[in-house]
N, C-alpha and C positions, 0 to 999 in steps of 0.2 A: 504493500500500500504506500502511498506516497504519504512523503512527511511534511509536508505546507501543512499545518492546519485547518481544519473543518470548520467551517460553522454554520449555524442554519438561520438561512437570508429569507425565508417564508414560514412564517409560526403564527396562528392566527390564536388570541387570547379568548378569555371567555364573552369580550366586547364584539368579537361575531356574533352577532345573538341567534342563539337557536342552531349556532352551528361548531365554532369553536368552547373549549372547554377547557379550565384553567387560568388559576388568577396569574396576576404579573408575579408572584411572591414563585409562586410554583414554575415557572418557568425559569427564573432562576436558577433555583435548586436542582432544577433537571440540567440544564448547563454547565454547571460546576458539577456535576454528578456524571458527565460524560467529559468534561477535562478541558472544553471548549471555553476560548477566552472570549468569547462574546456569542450574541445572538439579534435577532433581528425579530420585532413585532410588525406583522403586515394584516390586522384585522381588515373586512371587507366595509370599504369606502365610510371607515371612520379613523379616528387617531384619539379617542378616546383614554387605550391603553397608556400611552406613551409619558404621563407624569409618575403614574405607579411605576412602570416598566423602570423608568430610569432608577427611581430609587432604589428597588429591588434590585437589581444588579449592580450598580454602583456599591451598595453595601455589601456586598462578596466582590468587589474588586474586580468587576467583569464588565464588559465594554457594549451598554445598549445601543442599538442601532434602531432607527426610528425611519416606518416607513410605511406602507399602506397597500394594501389591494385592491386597486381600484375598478370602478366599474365605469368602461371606457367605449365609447363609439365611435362613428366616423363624422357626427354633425350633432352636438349636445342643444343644438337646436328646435332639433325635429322630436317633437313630444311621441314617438313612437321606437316600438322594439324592432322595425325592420331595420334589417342591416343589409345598405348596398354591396356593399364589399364582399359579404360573406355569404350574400342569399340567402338569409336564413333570418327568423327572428332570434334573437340572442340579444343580452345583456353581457358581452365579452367583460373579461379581466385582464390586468395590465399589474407587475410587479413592482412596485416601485421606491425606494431608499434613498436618504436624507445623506448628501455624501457631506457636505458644507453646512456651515449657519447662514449662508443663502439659498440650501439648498434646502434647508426644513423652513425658511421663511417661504419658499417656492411650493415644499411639499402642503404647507398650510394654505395660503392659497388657492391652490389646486382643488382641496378638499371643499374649500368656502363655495366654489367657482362649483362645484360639483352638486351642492344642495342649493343654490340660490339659483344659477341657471341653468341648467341642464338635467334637475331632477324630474326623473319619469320612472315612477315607482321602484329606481334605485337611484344614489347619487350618483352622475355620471360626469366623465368629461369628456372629449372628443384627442384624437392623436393630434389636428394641426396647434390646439393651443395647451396640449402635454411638451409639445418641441416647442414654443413660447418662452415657456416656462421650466428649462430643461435646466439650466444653472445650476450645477449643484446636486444634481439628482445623477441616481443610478436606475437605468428603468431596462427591468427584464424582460423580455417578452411574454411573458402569461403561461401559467399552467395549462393545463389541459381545457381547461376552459375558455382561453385565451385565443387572442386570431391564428396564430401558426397553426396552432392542433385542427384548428376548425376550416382553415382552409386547405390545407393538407386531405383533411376529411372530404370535403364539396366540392374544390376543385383540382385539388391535385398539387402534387412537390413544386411543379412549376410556377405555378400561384400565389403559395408561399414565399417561392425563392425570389421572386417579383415584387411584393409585398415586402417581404426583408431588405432587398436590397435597398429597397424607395426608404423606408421609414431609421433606419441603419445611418442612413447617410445625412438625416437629420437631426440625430441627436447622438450625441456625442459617444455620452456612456451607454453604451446597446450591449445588452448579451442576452444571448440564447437561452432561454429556461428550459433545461430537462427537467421532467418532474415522473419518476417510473411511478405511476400511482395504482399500485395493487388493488386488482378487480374492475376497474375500469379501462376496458379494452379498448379505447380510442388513444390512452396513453402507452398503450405497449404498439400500436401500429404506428404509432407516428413519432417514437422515440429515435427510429433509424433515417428515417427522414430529416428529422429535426438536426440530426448531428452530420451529415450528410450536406444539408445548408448551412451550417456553420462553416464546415469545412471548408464548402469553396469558395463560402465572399469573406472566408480570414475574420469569423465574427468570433470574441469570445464565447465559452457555453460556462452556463452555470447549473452545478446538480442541487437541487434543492426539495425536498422529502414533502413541503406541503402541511406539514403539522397542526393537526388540530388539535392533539391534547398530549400532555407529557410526557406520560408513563405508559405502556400495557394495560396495567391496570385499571388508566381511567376509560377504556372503551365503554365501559356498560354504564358511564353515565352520561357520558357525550350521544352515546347512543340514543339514550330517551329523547335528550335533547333537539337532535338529527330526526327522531320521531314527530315531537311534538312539531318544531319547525315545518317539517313538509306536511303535517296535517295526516300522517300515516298513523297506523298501527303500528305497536313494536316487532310483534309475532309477523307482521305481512312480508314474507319471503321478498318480493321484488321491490320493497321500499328505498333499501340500501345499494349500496357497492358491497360486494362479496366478501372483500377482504378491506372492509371498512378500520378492524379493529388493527391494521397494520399503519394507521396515520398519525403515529407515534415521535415523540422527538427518538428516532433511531441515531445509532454511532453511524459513523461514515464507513466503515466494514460494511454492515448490514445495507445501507443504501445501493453501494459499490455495485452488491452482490445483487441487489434487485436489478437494478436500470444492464449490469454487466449478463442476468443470464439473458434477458430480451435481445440483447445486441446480438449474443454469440461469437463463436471464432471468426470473426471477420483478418482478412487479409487484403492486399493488392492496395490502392489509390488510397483507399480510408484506413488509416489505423483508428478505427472505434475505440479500442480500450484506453489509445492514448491520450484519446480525448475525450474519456470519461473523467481520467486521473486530472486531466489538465481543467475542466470543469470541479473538480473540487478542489484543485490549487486557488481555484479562481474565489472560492466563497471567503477564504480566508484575505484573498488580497484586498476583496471590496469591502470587510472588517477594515483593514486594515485605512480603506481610506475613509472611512466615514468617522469623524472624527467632530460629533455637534454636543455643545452644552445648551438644554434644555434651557427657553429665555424665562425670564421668572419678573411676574407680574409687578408695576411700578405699584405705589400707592395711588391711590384715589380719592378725589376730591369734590366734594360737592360742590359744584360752581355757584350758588343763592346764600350761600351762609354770608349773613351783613358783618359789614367793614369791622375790623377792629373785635369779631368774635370767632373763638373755638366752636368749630364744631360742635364739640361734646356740649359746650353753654348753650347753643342756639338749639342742639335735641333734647335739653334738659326742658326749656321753656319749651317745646312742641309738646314735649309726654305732660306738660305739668296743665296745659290750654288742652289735653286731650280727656284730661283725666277731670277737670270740673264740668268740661262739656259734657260727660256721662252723668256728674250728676245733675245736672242740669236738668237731663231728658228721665231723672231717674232712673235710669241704669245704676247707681250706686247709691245707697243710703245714705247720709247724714254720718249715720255713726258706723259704718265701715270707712270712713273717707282714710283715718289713720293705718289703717291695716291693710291698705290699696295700695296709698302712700308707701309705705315701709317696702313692699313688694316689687311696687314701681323702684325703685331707688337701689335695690338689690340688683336687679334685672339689668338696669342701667350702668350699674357699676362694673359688670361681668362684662358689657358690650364697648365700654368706656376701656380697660383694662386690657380688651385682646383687641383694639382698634379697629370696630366695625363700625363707630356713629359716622363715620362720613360714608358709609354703603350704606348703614339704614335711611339717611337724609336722600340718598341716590334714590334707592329702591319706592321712598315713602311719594318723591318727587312722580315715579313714574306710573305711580299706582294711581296718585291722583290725573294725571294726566288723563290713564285709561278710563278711569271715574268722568271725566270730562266728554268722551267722546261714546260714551254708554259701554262699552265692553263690562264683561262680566270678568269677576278677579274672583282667586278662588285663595287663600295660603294655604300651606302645608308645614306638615315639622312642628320642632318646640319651639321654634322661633316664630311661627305662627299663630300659635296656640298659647303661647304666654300668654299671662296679664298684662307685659309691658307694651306689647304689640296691636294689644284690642285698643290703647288709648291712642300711642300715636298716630298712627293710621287714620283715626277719624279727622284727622285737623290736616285743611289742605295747605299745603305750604305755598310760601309767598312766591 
């Protein structure tokens, strides 16, 4: 086996919903537990994971890589699943990794750009403005679910190899996703192909396992999950992939051993094996170059707080205007007024103390706005549910 380092550049966390399984803390632990100095979060068309992620691995001394699986078309325009390109309706997938801190202020964008316009019952973006916005990023070609596999499938190696070459030459960092994904027979036909077009437009390949939940062991709950998700039955034979329960964070042995017996003794023009090895030198070098510290939010500022006043003074007078307007309306008695008081003041001192009055003055601002224009507001949580929260909230601010 070769000795470059492994790492696994596609790992979907339990913020797949209904599909991935395993929190950021356990994915960790499965990394350091197979010897690999980093790994890579790619939940489907969110980056939710990515604050936990980082901590989790940064605290065992292990290198997050921060990236997404997106869901990508050829025109995030067109509020429909036809896809010109591939004939077929699809929601394709695209791999893609934050190599720079312009490259995660790019992958964040992407994501924004994916729900605000191009959302059609997934977040999508389209390839022309994935190469816009390519700075910084590493972007694979797609699992099995991806354009290669699917046009390989509809039209044929030459389609693809067409396809590759065109989108190749526009974005910088391109490589080829192997992905041998047991039980799903479109990725054992098209894994010799794939490596085939690599080879002759000199495109990097990268082998990458796909992972949806850590261990072996957690098959039977990602299971349910992969259940409930598609709206199947657990017991329904044709629900699943056959060999579901193998989408495990595997060692790079075992991967090897998958994607190498599909290939076979290949000889003549293609050395396959040597660029299966050469695909997993590759996952270690694209660790090697993503290299982003998570940005970490400024303070915030209520822009209404009057000249010359604290925050906390000018939320102390809103709770204190909120709390006699209740009794006003009779919402509070006469003689509860001191044991409200005392509550209110507790309350305030705990939000004072971990510096949220200038979010609550934010939040309190935009509630009344939505009060303004009829929408309906709903809270939630103890912070909703407080007694400190029933007062302020009644008093619309200046």
């Amino acid at each position: 086996m070769p000795s470059h380092p492994f790492v696994h550049c596609h790992w979907h966390s339990t913020r797949s919903t209904l599909d991935g399984y395993g929190l950021e803390t356990a994915m960790a632990d499965r990394t350091q537990e197979l010897g690999h100095f980093a790994a890579a979060v790619t939940d489907h068309g969110n980056v939710c994971a990515h604050v936990r992620f980082d901590q989790a691995m940064r605290k065992k001394g292990l290198r997050p890589i921060f990236g997404v699986e997106a869901y990508i078309t050829d025109d995030l325009t067109l509020k429909t699943a036809i896809n010109d390109t591939l004939g077929v309706n699809a929601f394709p997938h695209v791999t893609i990794l934050a190599a720079t801190q312009q490259g995660y202020t790019n992958l964040l964008h992407l994501n924004q750009i994916a729900y605000q316009e191009g959302f059609h019952k997934y977040p999508r973006i389209d390839w022309p403005t994935l190469a816009r916005f390519q700075e910084g990023l590493v972007v694979m070609s797609g699992c099995p679910l991806g354009y290669p596999t699917r046009l390989i499938e509809g039209k044929g190696p030459e389609a693809c190899w067409e396809w590759m070459k065109k989108w190749s030459s526009r974005i910088e960092r391109f490589y080829v996703e192997l992905t041998p994904s047991p039980g799903y027979d479109v990725s054992e036909r098209t894994l010799l192909p794939l490596l085939r077009i690599a080879h002759d437009l000199g495109l990097p390949p990268v082998l990458t396992a796909d992972v949806h939940f850590p261990r072996p062991e957690d098959h039977r709950a990602q299971d349910v999950m992969l259940a409930i998700g598609t709206g199947r039955q657990v017991n329904d034979p044709t629900r699943i992939l056959a060999d579901y329960k193998l989408y495990y964070a595997c060692d790079v042995k075992e991967l090897y051993q998958r994607a190498g017996h599909w290939i076979g003794p290949l000889t003549g023009e293609l050395p396959g094996h040597d660029l299966l090895k050469e695909a997993i030198r590759n996952t270690g070098r694209i660790a090697e170059q993503c290299e982003v510290e998570l940005p970490r939010a400024n303070q915030v500022f209520f822009p209404g707080t009057p000249k010359h006043w604290t925050a906390a003074d000018y939320l102390w007078l809103k709770v204190g205007g909120g709390l006699l307007n209740r009794v006003e309306q009779g919402l509070i008695r006469e003689d509860q007024l001191d044991e409200y008081r005392e509550r209110c003041n507790q309350e305030f001192q705990v939000l004072r103390e971990k510096g949220f009055t200038d979010y609550i003055l934010i939040v309190a601002d935009v509630i009344s706005a939505m009060r303004e224009q009829g929408a309906l507001i709903l809270t939630r949580g103890s912070a909703g549910g407080c007694c400190f929260s029933r007062y302020w909230r009644t008093v619309r601010l200046a």
